[in-house]
C-alpha positions in Angstrom: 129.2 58.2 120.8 127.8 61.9 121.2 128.5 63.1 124.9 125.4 62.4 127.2 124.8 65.1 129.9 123.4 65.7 133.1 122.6 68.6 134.7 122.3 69.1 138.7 120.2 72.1 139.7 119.2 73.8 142.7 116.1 74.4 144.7 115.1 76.9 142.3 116.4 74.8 139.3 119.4 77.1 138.7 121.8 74.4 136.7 124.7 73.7 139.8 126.8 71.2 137.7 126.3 69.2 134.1 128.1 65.8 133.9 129.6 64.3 131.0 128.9 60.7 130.0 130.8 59.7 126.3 131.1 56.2 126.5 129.2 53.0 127.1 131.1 50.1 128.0 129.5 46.7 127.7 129.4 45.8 131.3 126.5 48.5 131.2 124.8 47.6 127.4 124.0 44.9 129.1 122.6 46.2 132.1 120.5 49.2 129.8 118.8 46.0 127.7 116.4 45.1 130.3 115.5 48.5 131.6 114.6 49.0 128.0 112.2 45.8 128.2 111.1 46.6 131.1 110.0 50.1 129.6 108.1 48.3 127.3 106.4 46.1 129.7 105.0 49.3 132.0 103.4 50.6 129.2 99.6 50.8 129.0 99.7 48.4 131.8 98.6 49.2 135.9 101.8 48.7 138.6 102.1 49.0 142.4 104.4 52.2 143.7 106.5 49.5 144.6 107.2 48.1 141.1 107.9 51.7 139.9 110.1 52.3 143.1 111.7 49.4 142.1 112.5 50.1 138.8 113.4 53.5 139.3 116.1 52.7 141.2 117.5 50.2 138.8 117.4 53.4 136.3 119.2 55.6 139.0 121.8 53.0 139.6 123.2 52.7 135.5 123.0 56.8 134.9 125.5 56.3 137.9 127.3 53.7 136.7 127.1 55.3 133.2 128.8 58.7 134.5 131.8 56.6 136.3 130.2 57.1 140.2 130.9 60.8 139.6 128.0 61.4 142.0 126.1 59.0 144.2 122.4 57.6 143.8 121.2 60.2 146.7 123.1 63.2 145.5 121.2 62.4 142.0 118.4 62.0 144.1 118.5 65.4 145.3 120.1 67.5 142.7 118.3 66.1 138.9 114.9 66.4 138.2 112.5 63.7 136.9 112.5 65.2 133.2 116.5 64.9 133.4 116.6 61.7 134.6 114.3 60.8 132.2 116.1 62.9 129.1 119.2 61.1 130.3 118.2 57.6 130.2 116.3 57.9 126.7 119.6 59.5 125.6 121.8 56.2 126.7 118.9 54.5 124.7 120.1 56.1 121.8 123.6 55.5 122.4 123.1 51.7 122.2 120.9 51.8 119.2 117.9 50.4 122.0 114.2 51.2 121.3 112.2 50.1 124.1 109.0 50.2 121.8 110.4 47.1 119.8 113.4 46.3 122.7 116.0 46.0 119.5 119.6 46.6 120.4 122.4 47.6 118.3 125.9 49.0 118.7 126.5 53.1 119.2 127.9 54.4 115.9 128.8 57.8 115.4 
């Protein structure tokens, strides 16, 4: 699969440090399936902070477990911004072959 990175940044979003993520294992496929549903569900629909909250941190917890616990869920907290986060999760979307428009899954080819 094509190397997924992350990039830490500052208080001033000066990059600090970019992680490397070239593998998905299927422990995590199958944890990246129902975050992809679960995309599909928020859309166009209304949901409490807490649902998002909730969800969030599922996200937070594979890019962890995706980058092998290089970095914990509070120092990603602190050092990636949303649109990484974001960039970085649609990216191990792609990896699996997993559109959360139509929730079809696949294997990563290269």
């Amino acid at each position: 699969m094509k190397a997924v990175l992350l990039t830490f940044t500052d208080h001033m979003g000066k990059p600090t440090k970019t992680y490397s993520c070239c593998s998905v294992k299927v422990g995590l496929y199958s944890k990246i399936i129902p975050i992809a549903e679960k995309v599909k569900d928020f859309e166009g629909d209304s949901y409490s902070v807490e649902e998002i909250g909730e969800f969030l941190t599922e996200v937070k917890a594979v890019i962890v477990e995706a980058f092998g616990r290089q970095f914990t869920i509070d120092e990603l907290d602190e050092g990636v911004e949303i649109g990484e986060l974001t960039k970085v999760i649609g990216a191990l979307f792609s990896a699996i072959n997993v559109n959360p428009k139509n929730s079809t899954g696949g294997t990563a080819t290269e």
